[in-house]
C-alpha positions in Angstrom: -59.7 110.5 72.3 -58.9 113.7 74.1 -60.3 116.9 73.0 -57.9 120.1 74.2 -59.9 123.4 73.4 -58.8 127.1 74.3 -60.7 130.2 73.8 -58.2 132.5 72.2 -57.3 135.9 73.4 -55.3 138.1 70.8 -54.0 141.5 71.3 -55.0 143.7 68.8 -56.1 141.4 65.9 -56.8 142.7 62.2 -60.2 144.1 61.8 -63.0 141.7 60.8 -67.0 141.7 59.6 -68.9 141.4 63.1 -72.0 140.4 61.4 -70.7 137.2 59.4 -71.4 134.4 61.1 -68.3 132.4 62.5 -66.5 130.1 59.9 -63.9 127.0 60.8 -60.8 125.9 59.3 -59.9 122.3 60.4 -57.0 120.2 59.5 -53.0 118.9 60.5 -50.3 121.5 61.8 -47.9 121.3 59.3 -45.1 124.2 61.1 -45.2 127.2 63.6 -44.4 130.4 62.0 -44.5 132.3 65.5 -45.2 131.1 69.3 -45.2 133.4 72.4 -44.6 131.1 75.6 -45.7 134.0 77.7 -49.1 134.7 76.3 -49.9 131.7 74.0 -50.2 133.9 70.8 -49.1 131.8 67.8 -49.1 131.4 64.3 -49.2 128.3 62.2 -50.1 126.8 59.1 -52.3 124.1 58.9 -53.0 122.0 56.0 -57.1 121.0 55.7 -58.5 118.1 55.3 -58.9 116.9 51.8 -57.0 120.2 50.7 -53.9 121.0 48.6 -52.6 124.8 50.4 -51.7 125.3 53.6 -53.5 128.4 55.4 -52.2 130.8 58.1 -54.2 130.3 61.6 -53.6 132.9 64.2 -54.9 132.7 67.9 -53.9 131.9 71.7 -53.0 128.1 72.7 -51.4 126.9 75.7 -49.6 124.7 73.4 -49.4 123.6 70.0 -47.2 120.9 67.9 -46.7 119.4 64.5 -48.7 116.7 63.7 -51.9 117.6 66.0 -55.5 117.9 63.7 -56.2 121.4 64.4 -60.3 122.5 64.6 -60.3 126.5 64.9 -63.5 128.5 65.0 -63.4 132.4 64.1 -63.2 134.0 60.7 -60.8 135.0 57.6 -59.7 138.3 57.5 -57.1 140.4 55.5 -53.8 141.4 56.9 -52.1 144.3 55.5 -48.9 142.4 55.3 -49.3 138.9 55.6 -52.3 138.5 53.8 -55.6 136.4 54.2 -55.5 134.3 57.5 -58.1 133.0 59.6 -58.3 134.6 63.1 -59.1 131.8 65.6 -61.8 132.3 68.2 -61.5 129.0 69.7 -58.9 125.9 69.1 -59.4 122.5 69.6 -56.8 120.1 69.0 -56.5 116.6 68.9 -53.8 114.3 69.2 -53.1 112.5 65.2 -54.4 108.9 64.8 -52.8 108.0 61.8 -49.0 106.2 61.8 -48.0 109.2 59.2 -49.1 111.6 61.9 -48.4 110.4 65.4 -45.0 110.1 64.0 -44.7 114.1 62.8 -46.0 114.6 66.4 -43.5 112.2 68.4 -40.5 114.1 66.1 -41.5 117.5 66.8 -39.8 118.3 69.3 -42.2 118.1 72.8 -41.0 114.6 73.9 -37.5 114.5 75.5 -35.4 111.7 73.7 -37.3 111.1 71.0 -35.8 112.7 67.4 -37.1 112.0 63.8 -35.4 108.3 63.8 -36.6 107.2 67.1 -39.8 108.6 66.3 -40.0 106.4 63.0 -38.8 103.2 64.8 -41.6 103.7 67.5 -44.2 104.0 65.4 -42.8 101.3 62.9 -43.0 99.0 66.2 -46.9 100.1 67.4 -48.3 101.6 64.4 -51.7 103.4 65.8 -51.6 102.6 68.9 -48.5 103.9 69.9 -50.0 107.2 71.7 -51.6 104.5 73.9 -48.6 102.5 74.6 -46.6 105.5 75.8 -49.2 106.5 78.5 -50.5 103.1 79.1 -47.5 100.6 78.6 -44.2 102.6 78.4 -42.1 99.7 79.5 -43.0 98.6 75.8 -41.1 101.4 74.8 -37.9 99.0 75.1 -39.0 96.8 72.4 -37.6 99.3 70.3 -34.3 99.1 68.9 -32.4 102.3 70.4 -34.4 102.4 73.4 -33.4 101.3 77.2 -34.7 101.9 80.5 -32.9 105.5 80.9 -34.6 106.4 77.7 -37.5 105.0 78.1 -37.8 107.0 81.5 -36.9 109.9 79.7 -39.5 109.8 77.0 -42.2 108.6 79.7 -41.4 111.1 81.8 -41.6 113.9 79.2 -44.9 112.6 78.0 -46.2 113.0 81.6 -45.0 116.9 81.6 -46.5 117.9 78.3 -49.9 116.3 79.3 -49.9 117.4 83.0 -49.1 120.9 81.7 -52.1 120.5 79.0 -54.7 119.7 81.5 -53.9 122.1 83.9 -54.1 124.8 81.1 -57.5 124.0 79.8 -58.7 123.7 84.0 -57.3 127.1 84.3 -59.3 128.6 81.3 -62.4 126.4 82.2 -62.4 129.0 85.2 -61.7 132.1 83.6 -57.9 132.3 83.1 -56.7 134.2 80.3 -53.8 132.4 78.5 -50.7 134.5 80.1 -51.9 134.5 83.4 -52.2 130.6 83.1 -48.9 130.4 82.0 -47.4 132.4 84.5 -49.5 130.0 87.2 -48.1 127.0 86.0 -44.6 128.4 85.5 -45.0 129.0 89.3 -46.7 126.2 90.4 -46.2 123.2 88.3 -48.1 119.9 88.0 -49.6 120.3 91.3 -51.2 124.0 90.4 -54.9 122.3 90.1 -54.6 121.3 93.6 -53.1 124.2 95.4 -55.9 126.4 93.4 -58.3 124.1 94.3 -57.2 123.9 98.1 -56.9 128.0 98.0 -57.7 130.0 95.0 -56.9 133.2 96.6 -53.2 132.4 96.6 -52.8 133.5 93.6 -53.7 137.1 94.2 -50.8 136.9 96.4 -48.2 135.5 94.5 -48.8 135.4 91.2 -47.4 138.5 89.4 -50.7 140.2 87.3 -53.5 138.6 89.3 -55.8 140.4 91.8 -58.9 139.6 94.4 -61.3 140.0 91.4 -59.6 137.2 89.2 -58.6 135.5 92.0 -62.3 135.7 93.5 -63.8 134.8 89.8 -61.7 131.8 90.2 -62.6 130.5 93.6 -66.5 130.9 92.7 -66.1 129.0 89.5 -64.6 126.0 92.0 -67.0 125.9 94.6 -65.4 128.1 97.0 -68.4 129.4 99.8 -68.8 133.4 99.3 -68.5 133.7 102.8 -65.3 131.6 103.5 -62.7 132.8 105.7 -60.4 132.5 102.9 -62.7 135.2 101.0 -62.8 137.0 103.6 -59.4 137.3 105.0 -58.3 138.2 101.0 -61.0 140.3 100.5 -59.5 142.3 103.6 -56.3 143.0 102.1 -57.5 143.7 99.1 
């Protein structure tokens, strides 16, 4: 099972007790109140483990959908207007492993040709291990009524994005990426961003829109880049 964790970043978040120790609120995403594409900030309720009420979770995610256990790490605090809501350090989320769930995730919304129905005949079809059909066996895909070769594509295809995009978001924060700036990178750059950074990390002081020779430099240390590399030093020049 995969593990997707992102330290959160939020602008100006309500004021909380420094000295309590950090607190954790874990459970399923049950809707997104608020999501910023741009930065990551979102808002959600999430429905814990064993409990009746939902509670508000704010922090920064590359990406977030219904169905996904949610484990956040931070603290409650009080909001003037929307009340008590726990302010998320770090997020980890975790695709669902239950029928009931991986079927809440398949109809959110984040795979391409798959609505509520098709969702519930998949699942119907592969029960728990349908997560591991899609990215291990798609062609079973068209043992389900509704579902061809063009759809089938589709929803493969989809799946490929969504994860692509997740791994290079966590690599990108793994070396020091805020959540914006990673956004904006793989905007630009697309599923072959962890290579081209990889390849030459100073790049993106050059045309990425917000990032300069010190990120860009933070970057290319955290990846093994040589301090005195001609790439270093040609950037460091113009810089």
């Amino acid at each position: 099972m995969e593990l997707w964790q992102y330290r959160s970043r939020n602008p100006a978040p309500p004021k909380a007790d420094e000295s309590r120790k950090a607190e954790g609120v874990s459970g399923t995403v049950e809707n997104v109140v608020y999501r910023s594409e741009d930065t990551g900030y979102t808002v959600c309720h999430v429905r814990p483990h064993g409990g009746k009420e939902m509670v508000t979770v704010v922090g920064n995610c590359p990406a977030i959908w219904v169905g996904e256990t949610l484990t956040a790490e931070g603290e409650w605090v009080q909001h003037k207007q929307h009340g008590r809501q726990f302010q998320a350090k770090t997020i980890t989320c975790v695709p669902p492993t239950s029928a009931r769930g991986i079927e809440r995730f398949l109809a959110s919304g984040m795979i391409r040709g798959v609505g509520k129905v098709t969702a519930e005949r998949i699942v119907k079809t592969f029960g728990e291990n349908t997560l591991k059909i899609i990215e291990k066996e798609s062609k079973r895909l068209e043992e389900v009524e509704g579902i061809g070769a063009t759809r089938r594509r589709m929803i493969k295809e989809s799946w490929d994005e969504n994860h692509g995009a997740r791994e290079i978001m966590i690599f990108l924060q793994s070396h020091g990426v805020g959540t914006a700036q990673a956004s904006r990178i793989f905007r630009e750059y697309g599923a072959n961003a962890v290579n081209m950074i990889r390849e030459n990390p100073f790049r993106l002081c050059d045309e990425i829109w917000g990032i300069g020779f010190k990120t860009a430099d933070r970057v290319a240390q955290s990846v093994g880049v040589p301090k005195d590399s001609e790439l270093r030093a040609r950037a460091g020049i113009i810089h």
